[in-house]
C-alpha positions as CSV (number, residue, x, y, z in Angstrom):
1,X,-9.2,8.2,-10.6
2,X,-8.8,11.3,-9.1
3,X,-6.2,12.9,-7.2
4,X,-8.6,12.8,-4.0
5,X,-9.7,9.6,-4.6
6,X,-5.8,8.3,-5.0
7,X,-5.0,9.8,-1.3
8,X,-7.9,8.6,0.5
9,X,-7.4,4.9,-1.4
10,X,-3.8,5.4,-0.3
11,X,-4.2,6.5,3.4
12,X,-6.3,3.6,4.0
13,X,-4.3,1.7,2.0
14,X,-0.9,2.5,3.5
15,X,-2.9,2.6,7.2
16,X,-3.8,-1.7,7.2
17,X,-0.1,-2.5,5.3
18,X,1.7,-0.5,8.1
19,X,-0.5,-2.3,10.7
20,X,0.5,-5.6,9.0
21,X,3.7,-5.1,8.5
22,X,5.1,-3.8,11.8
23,X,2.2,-3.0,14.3
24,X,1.9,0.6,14.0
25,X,1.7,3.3,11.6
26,X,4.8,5.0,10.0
27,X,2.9,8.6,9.9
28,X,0.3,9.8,8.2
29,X,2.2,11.5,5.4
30,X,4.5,8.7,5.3
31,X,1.3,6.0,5.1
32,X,0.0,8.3,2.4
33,X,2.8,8.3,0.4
34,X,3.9,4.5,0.6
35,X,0.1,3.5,0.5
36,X,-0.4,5.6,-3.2
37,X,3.1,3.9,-4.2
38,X,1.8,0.5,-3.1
39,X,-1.2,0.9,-5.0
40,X,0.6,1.7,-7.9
41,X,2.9,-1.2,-7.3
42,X,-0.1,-3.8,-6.4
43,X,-1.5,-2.4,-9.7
44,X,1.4,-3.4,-11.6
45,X,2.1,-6.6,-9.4
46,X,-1.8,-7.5,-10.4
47,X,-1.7,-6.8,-14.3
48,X,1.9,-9.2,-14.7
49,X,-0.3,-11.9,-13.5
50,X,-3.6,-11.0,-15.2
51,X,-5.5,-9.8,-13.0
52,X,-6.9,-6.1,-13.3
53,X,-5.4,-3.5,-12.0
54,X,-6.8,-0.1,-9.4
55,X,-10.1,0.7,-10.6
56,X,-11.3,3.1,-8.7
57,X,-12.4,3.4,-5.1
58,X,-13.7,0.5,-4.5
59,X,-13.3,-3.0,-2.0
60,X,-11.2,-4.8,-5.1
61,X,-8.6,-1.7,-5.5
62,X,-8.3,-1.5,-1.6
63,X,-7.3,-5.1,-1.6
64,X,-4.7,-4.4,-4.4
65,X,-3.9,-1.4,-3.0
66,X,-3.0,-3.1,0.6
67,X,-1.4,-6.1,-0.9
68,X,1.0,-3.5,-2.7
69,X,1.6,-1.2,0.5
70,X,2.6,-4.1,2.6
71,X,5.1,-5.3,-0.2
72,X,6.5,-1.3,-0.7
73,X,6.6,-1.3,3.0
74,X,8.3,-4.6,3.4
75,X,11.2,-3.1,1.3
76,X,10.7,0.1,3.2
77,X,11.8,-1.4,6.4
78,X,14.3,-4.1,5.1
79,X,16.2,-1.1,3.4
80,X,16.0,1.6,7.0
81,X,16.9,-1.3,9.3
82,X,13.4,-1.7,11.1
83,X,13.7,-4.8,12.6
84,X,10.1,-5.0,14.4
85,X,8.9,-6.4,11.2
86,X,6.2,-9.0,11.7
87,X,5.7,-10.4,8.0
C-alpha cells in the first residue's frame, strides 16, 4: 500500500477505535499515528490466527485496521492513566 493510502486507512482507522474506546478523539496526529500502528498490529493480530492480513484500502483492512487501533489504544490509555475508558 502506499504511504497515502496507509494515513488515510489509519486516520479513519484510529478515528472509530478512539470513538470506541473512550468517547472522543485523541487528536488527529495522534489518531493518525495509533490508527497506522493498530493496523499494523490488527495485521499481525489477524495473520497469528490465519486470517489475512491489511490488503489495501478496502472495507476488510478497515475492520482489521479498527480492531487493531482499539487494542493499541486500549494499551494507550491503560499505560497514560486515562480512566474514561469505556471498553
Amino acid at each position: 500500500m502506499s504511504i497515502i493510502a496507509w494515513l488515510i486507512l489509519g486516520l479513519i482507522a484510529g478515528f472509530i477505535g478512539s470513538k470506541i474506546v473512550n468517547r472522543s478523539g485523541e487528536g488527529v496526529l495522534l489518531d493518525i499515528g495509533l490508527g497506522v500502528v493498530g493496523a499494523v498490529v490488527g495485521g499481525f493480530l489477524f495473520s497469528l490466527v490465519g486470517s489475512a492480513p491489511v490488503t489495501g484500502l478496502n472495507i476488510y483492512s478497515l475492520v482489521v485496521a479498527v480492531i487493531g487501533s482499539i487494542v493499541v489504544l486500549w494499551i494507550y490509555c491503560a499505560v497514560n492513566g486515562h480512566y474514561r475508558m469505556v471498553v
